[in-house]
PDB file of N, CA, C and O in Angstrom:
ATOM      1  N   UNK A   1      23.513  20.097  -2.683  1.00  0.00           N
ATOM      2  CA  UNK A   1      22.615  19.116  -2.089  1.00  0.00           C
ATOM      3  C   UNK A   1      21.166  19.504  -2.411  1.00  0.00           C
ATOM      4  O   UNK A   1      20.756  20.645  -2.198  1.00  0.00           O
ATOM      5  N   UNK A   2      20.491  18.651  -2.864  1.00  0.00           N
ATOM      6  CA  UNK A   2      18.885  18.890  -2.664  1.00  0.00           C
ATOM      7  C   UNK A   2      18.205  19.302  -1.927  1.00  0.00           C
ATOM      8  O   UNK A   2      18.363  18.947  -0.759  1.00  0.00           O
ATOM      9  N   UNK A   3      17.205  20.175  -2.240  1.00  0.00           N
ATOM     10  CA  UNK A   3      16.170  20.000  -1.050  1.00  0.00           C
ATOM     11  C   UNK A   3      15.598  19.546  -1.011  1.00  0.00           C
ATOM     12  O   UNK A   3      15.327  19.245  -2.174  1.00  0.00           O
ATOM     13  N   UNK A   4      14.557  18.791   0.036  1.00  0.00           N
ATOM     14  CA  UNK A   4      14.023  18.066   0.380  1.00  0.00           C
ATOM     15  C   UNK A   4      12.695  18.306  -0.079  1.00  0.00           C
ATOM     16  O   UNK A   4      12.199  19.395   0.211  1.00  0.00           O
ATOM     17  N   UNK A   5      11.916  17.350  -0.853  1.00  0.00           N
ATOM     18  CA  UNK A   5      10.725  17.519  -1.576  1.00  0.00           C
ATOM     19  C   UNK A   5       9.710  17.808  -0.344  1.00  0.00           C
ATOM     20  O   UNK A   5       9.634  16.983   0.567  1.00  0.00           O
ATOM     21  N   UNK A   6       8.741  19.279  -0.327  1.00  0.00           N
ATOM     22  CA  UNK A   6       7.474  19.226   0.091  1.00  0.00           C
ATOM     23  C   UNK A   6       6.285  18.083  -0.152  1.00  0.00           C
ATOM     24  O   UNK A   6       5.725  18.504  -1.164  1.00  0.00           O
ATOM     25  N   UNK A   7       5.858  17.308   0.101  1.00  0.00           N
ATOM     26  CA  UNK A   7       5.194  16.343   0.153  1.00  0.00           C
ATOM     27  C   UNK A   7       3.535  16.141   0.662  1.00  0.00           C
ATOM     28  O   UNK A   7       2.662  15.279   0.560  1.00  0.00           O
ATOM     29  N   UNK A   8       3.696  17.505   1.272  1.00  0.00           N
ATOM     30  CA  UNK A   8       2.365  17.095   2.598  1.00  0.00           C
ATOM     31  C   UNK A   8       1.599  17.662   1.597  1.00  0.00           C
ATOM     32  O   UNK A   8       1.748  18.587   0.798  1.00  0.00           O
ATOM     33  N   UNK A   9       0.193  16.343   2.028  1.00  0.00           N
ATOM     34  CA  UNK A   9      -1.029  16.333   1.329  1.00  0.00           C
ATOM     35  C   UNK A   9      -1.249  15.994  -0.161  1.00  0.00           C
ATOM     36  O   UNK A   9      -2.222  16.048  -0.914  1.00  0.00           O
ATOM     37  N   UNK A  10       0.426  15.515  -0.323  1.00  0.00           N
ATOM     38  CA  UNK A  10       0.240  15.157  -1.892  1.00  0.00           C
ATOM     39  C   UNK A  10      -0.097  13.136  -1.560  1.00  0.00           C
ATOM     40  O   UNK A  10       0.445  12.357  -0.777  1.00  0.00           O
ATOM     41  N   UNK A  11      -1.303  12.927  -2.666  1.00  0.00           N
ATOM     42  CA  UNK A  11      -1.899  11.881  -2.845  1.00  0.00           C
ATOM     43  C   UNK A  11      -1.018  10.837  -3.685  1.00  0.00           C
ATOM     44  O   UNK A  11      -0.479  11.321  -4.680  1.00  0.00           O
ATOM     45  N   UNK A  12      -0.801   9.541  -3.446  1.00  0.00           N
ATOM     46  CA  UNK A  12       0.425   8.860  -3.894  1.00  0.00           C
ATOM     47  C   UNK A  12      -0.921   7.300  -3.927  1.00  0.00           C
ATOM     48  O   UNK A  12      -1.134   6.688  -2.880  1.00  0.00           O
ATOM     49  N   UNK A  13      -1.518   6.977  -5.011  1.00  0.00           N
ATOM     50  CA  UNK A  13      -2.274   6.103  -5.019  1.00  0.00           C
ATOM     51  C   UNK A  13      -3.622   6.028  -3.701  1.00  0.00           C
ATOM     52  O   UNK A  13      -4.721   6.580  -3.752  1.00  0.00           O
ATOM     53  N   UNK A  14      -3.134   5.268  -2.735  1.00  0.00           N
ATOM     54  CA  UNK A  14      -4.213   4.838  -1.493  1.00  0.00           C
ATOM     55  C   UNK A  14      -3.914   5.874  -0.733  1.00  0.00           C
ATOM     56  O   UNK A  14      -4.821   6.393  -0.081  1.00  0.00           O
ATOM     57  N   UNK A  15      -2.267   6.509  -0.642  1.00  0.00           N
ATOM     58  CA  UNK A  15      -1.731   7.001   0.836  1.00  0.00           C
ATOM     59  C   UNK A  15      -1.491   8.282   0.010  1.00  0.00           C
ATOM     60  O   UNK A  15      -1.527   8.658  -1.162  1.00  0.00           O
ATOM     61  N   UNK A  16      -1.176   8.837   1.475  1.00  0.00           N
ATOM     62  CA  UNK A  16      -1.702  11.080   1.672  1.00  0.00           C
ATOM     63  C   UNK A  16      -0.258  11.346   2.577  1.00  0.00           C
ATOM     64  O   UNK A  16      -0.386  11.678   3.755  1.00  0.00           O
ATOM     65  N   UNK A  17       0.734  11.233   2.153  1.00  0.00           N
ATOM     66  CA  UNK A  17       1.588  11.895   2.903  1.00  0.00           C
ATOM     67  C   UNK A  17       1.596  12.760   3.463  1.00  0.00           C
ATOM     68  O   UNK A  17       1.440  13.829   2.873  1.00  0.00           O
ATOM     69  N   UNK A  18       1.785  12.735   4.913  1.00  0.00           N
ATOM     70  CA  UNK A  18       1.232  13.535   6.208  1.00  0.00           C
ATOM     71  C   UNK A  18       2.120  14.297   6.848  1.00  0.00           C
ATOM     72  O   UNK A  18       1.757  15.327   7.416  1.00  0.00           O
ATOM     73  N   UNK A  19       3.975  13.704   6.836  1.00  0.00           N
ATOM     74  CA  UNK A  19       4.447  15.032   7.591  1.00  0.00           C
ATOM     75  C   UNK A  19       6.197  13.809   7.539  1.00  0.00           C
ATOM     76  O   UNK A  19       6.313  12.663   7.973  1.00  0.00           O
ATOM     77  N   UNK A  20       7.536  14.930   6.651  1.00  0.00           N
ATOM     78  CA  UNK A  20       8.817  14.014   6.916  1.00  0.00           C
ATOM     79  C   UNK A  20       8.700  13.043   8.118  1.00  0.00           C
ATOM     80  O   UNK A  20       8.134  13.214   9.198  1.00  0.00           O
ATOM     81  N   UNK A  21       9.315  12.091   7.693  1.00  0.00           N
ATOM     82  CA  UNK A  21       9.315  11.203   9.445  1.00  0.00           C
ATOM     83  C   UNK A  21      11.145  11.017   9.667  1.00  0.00           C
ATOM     84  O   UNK A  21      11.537  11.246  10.811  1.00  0.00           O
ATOM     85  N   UNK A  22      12.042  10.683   8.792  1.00  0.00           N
ATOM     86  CA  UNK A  22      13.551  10.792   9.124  1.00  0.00           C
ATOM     87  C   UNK A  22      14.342  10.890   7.736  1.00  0.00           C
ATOM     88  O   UNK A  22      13.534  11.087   6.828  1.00  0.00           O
ATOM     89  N   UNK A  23      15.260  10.838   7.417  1.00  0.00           N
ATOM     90  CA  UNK A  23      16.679  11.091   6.522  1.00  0.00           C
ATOM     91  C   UNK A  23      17.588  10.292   6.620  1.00  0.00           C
ATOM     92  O   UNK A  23      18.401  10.553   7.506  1.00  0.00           O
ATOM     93  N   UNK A  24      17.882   8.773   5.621  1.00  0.00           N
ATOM     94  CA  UNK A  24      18.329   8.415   5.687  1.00  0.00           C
ATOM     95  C   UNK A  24      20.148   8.420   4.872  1.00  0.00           C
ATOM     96  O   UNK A  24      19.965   8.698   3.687  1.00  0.00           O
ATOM     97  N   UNK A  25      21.089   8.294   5.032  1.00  0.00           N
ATOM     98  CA  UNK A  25      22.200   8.415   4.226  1.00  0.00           C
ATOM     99  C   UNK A  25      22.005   7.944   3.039  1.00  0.00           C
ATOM    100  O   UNK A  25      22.317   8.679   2.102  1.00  0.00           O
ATOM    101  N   UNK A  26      21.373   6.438   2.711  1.00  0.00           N
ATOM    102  CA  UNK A  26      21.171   5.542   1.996  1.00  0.00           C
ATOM    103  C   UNK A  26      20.101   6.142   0.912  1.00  0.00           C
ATOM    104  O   UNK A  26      20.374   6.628  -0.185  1.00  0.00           O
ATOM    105  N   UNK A  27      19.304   6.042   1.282  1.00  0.00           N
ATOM    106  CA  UNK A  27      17.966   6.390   0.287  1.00  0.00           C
ATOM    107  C   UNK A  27      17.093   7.331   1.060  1.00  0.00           C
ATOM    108  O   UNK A  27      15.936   7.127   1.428  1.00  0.00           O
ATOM    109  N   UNK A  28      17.831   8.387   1.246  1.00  0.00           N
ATOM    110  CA  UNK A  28      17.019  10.112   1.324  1.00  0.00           C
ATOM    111  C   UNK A  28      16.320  10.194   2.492  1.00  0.00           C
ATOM    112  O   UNK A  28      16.772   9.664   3.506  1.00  0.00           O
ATOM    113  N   UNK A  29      14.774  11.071   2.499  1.00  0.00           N
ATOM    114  CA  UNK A  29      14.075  10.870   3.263  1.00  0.00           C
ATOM    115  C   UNK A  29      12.648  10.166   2.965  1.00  0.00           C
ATOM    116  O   UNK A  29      11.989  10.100   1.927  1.00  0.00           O
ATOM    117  N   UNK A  30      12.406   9.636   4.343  1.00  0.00           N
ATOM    118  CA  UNK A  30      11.052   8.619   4.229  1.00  0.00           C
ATOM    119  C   UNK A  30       9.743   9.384   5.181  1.00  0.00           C
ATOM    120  O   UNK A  30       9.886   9.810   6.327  1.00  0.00           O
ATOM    121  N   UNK A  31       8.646   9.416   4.484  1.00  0.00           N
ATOM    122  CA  UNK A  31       8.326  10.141   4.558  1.00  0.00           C
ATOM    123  C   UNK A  31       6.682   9.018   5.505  1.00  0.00           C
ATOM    124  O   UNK A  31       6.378   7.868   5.187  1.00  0.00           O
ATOM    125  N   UNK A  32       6.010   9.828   6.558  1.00  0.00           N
ATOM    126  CA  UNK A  32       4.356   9.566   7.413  1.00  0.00           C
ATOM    127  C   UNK A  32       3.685   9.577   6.217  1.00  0.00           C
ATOM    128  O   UNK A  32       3.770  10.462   5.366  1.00  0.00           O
ATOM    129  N   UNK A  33       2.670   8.070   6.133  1.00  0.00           N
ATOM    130  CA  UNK A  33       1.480   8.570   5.127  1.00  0.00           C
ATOM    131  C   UNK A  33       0.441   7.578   5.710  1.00  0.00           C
ATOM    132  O   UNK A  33       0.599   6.442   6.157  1.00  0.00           O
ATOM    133  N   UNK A  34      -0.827   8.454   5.552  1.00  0.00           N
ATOM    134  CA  UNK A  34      -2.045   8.267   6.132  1.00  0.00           C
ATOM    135  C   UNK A  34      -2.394   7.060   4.623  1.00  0.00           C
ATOM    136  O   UNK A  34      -2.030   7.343   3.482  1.00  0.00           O
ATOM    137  N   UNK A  35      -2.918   6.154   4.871  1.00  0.00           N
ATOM    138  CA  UNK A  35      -3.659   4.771   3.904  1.00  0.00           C
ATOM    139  C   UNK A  35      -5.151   5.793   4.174  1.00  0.00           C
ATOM    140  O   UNK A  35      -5.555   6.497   5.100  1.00  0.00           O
ATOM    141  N   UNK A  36      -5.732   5.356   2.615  1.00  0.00           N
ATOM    142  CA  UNK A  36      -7.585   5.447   2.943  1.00  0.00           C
ATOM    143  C   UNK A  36      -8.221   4.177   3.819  1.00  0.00           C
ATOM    144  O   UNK A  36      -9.418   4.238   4.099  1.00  0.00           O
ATOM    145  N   UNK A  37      -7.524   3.155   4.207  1.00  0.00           N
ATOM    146  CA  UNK A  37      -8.007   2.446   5.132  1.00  0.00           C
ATOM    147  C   UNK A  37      -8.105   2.661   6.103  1.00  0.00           C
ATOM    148  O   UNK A  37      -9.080   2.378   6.798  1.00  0.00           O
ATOM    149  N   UNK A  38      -6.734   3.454   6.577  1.00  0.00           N
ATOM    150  CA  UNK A  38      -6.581   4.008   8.035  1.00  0.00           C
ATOM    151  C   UNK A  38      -5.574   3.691   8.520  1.00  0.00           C
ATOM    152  O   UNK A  38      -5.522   3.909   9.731  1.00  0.00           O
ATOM    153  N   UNK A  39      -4.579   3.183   8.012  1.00  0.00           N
ATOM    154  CA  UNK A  39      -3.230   2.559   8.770  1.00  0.00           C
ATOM    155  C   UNK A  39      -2.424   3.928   8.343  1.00  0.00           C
ATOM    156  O   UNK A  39      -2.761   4.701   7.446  1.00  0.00           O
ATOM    157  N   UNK A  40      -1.241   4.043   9.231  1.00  0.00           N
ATOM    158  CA  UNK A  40      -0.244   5.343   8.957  1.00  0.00           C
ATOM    159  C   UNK A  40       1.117   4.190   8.500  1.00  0.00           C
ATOM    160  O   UNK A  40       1.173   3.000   8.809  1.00  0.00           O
ATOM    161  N   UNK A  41       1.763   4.692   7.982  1.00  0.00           N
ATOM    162  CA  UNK A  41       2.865   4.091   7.368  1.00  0.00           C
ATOM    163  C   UNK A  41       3.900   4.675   7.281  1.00  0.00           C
ATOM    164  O   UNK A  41       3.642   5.876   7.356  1.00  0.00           O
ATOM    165  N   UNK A  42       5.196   4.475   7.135  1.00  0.00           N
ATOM    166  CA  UNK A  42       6.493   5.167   6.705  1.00  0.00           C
ATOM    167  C   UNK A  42       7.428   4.616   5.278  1.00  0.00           C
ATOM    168  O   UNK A  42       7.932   3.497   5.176  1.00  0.00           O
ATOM    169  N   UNK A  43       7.485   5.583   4.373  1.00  0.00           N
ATOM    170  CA  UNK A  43       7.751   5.122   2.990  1.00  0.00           C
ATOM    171  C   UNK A  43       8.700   5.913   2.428  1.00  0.00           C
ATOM    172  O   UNK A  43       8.680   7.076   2.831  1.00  0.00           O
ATOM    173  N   UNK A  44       9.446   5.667   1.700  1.00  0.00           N
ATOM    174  CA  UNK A  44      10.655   6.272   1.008  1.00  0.00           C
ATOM    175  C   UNK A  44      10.380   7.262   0.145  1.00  0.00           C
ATOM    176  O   UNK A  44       9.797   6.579  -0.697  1.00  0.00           O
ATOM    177  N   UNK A  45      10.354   8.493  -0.343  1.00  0.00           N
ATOM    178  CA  UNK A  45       9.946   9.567  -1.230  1.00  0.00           C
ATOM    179  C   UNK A  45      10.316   8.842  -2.507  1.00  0.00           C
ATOM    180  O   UNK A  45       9.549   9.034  -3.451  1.00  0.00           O
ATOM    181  N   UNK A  46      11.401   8.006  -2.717  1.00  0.00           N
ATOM    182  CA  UNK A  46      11.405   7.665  -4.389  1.00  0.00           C
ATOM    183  C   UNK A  46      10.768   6.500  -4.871  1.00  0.00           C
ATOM    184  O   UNK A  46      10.840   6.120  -6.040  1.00  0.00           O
ATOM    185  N   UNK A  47       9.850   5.668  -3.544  1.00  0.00           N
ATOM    186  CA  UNK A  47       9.315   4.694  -4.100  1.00  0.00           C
ATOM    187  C   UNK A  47       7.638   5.360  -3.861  1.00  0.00           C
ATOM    188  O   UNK A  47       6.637   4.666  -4.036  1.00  0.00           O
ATOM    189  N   UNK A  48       7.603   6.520  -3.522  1.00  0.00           N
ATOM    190  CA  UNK A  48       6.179   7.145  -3.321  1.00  0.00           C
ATOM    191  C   UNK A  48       6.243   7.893  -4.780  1.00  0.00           C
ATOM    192  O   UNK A  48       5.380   7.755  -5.647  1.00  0.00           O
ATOM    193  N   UNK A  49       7.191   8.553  -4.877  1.00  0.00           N
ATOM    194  CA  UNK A  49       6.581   9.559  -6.392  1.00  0.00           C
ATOM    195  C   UNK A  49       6.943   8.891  -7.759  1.00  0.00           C
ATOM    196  O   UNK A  49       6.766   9.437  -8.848  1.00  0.00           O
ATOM    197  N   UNK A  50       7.693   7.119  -7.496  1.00  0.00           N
ATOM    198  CA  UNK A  50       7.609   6.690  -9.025  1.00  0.00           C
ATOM    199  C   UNK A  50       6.702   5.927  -8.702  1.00  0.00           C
ATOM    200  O   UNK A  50       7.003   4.825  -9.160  1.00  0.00           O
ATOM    201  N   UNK A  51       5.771   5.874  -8.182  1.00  0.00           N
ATOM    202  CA  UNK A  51       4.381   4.213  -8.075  1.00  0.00           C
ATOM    203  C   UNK A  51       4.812   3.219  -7.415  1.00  0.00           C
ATOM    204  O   UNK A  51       3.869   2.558  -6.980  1.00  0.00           O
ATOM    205  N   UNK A  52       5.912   2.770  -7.115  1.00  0.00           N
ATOM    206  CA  UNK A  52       6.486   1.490  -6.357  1.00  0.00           C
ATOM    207  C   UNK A  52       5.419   0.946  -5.564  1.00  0.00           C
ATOM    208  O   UNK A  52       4.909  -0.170  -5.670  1.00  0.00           O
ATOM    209  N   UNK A  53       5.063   2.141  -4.519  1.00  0.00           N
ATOM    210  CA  UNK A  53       4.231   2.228  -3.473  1.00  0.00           C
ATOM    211  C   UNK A  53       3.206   3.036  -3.884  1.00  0.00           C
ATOM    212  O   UNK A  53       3.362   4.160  -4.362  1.00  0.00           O
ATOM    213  N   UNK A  54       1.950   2.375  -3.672  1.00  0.00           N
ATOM    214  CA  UNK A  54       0.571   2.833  -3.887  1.00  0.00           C
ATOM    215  C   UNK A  54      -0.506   2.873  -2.767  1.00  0.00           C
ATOM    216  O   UNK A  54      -1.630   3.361  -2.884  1.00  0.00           O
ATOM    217  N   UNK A  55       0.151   2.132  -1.379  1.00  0.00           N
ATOM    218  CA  UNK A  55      -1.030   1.504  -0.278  1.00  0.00           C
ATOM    219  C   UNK A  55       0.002   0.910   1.101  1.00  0.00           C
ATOM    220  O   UNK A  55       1.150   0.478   0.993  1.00  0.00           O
ATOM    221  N   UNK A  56      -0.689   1.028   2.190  1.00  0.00           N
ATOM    222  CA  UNK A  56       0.303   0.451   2.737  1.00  0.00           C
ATOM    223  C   UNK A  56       0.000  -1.302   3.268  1.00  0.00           C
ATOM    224  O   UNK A  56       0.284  -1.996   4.245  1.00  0.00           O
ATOM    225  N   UNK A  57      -0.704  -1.459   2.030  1.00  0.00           N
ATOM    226  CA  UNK A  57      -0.477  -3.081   2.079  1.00  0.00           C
ATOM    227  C   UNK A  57      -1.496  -4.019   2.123  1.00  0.00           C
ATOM    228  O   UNK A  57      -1.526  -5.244   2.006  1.00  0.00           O
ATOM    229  N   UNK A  58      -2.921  -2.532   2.462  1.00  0.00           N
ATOM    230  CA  UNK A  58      -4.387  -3.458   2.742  1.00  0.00           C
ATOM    231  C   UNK A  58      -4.400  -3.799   0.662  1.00  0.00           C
ATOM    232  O   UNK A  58      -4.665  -4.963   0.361  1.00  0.00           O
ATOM    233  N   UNK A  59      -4.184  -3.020  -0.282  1.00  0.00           N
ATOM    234  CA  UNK A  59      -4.390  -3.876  -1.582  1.00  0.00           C
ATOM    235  C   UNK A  59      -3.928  -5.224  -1.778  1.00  0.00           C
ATOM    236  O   UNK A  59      -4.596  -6.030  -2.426  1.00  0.00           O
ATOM    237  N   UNK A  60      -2.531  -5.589  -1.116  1.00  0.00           N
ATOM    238  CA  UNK A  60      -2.565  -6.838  -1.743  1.00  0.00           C
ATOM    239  C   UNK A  60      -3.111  -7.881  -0.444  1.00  0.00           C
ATOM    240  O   UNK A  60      -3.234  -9.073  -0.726  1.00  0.00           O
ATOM    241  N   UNK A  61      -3.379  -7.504   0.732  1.00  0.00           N
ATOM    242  CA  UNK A  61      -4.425  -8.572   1.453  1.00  0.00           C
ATOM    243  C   UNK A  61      -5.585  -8.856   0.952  1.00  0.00           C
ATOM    244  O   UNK A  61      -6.175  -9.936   0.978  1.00  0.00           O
ATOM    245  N   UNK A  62      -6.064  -7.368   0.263  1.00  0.00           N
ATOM    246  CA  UNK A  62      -7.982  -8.018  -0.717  1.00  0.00           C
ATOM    247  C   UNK A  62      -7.419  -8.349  -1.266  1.00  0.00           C
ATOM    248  O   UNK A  62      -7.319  -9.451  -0.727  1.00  0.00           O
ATOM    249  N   UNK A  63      -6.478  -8.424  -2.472  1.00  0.00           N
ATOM    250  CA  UNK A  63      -6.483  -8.924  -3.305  1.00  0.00           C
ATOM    251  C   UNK A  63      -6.011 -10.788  -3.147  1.00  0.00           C
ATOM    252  O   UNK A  63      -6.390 -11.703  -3.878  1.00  0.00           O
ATOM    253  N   UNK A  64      -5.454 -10.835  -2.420  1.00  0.00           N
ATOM    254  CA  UNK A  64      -4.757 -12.761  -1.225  1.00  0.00           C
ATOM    255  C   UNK A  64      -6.047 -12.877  -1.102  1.00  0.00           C
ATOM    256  O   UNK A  64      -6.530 -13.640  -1.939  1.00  0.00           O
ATOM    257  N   UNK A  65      -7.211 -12.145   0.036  1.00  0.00           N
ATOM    258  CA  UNK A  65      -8.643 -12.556   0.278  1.00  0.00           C
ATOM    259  C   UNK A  65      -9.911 -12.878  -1.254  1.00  0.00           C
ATOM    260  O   UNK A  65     -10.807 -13.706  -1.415  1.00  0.00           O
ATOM    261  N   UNK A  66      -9.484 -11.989  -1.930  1.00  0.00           N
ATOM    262  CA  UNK A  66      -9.973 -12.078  -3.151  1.00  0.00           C
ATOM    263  C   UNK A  66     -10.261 -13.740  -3.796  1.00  0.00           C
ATOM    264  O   UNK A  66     -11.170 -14.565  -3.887  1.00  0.00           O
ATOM    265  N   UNK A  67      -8.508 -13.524  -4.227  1.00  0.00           N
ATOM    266  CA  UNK A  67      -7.953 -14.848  -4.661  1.00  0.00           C
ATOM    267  C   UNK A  67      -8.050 -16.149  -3.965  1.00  0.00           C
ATOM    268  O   UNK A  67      -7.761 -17.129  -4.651  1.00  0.00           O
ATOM    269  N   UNK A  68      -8.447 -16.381  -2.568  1.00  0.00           N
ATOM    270  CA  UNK A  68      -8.873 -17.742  -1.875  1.00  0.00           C
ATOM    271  C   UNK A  68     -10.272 -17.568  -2.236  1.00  0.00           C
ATOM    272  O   UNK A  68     -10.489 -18.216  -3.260  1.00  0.00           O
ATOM    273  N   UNK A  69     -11.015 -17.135  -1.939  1.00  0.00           N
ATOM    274  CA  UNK A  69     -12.178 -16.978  -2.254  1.00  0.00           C
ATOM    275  C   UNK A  69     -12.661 -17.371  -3.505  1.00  0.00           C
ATOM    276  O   UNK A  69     -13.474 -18.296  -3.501  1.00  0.00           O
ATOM    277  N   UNK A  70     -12.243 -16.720  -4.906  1.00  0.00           N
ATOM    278  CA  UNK A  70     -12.007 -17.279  -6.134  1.00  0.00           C
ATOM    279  C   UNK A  70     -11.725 -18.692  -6.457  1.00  0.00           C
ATOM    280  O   UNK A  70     -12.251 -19.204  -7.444  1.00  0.00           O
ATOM    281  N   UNK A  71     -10.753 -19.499  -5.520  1.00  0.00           N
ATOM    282  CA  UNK A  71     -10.079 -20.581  -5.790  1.00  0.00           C
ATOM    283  C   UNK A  71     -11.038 -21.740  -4.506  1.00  0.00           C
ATOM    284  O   UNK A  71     -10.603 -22.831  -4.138  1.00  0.00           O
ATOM    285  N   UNK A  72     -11.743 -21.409  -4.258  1.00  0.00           N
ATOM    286  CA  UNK A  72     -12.741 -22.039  -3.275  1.00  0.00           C
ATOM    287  C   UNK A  72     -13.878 -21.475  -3.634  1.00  0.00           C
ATOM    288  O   UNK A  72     -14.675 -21.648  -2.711  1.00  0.00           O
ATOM    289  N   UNK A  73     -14.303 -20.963  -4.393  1.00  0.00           N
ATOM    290  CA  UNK A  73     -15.451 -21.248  -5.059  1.00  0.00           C
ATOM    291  C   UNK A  73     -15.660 -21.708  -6.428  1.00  0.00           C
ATOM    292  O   UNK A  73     -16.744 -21.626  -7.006  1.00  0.00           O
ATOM    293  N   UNK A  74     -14.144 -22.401  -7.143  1.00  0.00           N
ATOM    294  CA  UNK A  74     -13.861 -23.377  -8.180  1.00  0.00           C
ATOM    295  C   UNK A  74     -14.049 -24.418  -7.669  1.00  0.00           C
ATOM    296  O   UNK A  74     -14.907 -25.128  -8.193  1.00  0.00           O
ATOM    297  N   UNK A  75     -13.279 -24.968  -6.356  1.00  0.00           N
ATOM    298  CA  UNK A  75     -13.289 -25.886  -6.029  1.00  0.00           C
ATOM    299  C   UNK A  75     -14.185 -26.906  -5.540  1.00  0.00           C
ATOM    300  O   UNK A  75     -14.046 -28.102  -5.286  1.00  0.00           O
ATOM    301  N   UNK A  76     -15.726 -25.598  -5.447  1.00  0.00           N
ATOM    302  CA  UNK A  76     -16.952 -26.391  -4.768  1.00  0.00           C
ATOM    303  C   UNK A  76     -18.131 -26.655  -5.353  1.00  0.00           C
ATOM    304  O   UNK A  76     -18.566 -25.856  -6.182  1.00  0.00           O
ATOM    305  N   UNK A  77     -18.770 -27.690  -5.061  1.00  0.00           N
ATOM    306  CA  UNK A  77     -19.512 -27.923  -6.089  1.00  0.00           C
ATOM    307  C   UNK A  77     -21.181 -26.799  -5.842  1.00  0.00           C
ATOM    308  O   UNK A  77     -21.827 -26.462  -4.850  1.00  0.00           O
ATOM    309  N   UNK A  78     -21.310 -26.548  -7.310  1.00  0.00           N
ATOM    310  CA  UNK A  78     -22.343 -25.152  -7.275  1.00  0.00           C
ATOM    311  C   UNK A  78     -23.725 -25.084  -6.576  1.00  0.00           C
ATOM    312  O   UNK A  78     -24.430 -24.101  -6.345  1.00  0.00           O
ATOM    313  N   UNK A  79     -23.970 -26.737  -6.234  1.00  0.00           N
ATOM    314  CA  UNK A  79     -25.498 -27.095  -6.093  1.00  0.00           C
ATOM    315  C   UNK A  79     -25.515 -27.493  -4.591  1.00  0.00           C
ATOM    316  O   UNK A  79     -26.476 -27.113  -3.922  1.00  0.00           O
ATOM    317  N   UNK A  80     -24.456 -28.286  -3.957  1.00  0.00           N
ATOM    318  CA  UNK A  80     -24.304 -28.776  -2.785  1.00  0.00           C
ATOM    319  C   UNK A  80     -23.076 -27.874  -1.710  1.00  0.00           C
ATOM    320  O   UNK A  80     -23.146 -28.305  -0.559  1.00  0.00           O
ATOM    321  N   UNK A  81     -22.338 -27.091  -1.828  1.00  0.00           N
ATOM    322  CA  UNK A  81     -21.156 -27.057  -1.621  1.00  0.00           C
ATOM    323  C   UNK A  81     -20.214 -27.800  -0.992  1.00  0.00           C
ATOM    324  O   UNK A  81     -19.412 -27.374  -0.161  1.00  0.00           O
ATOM    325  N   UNK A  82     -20.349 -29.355  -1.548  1.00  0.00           N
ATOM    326  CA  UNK A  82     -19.252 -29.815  -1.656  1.00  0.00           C
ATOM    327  C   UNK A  82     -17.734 -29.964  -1.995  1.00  0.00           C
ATOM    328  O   UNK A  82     -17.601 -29.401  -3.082  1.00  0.00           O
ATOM    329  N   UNK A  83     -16.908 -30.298  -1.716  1.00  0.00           N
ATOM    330  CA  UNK A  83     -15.136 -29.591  -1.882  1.00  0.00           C
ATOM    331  C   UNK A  83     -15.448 -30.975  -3.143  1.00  0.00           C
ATOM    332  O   UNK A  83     -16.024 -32.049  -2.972  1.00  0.00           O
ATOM    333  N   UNK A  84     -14.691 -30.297  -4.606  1.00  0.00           N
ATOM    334  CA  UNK A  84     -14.587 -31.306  -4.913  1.00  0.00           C
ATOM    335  C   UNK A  84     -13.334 -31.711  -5.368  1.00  0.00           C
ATOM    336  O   UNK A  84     -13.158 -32.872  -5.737  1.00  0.00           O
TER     337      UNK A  84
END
């Protein structure tokens, strides 16, 4: 059987894995990680050390906030902001 990968303080994109959280039968153990935003999260060790997981989720909200923003400021006109 494996041992269980040391993890703490290793940097995985946005998130800092902070400390095992449980062991599942299925897919191993999942592991506490601190976001640079500030949210704590719980994530699987094999979707943390191949990239799967990079954040716990504030990237793709900027990036949704991004993208309305983008698509509403096509939509309006440059001089009046009219919807057009």
């Amino acid at each position: 059987m494996p041992k269980r990968l040391d993890l703490t303080g290793k940097r995985f994109g946005k998130l800092v894995a902070t400390a095992p959280y449980a062991k599942t039968k299925k897919y191993g153990w999942k592991w506490l990680c601190q976001c640079d935003c500030g949210r704590q999260t719980i994530h699987r060790v094999d979707h943390l050390t191949s990239g799967h997981t990079r954040s716990c989720g504030c990237e793709k909200i900027k990036f949704g906030k991004t993208l309305v923003a983008q698509t509403l400021e096509r939509r309006c006109c440059p001089h009046c902001g009219e919807v057009l």
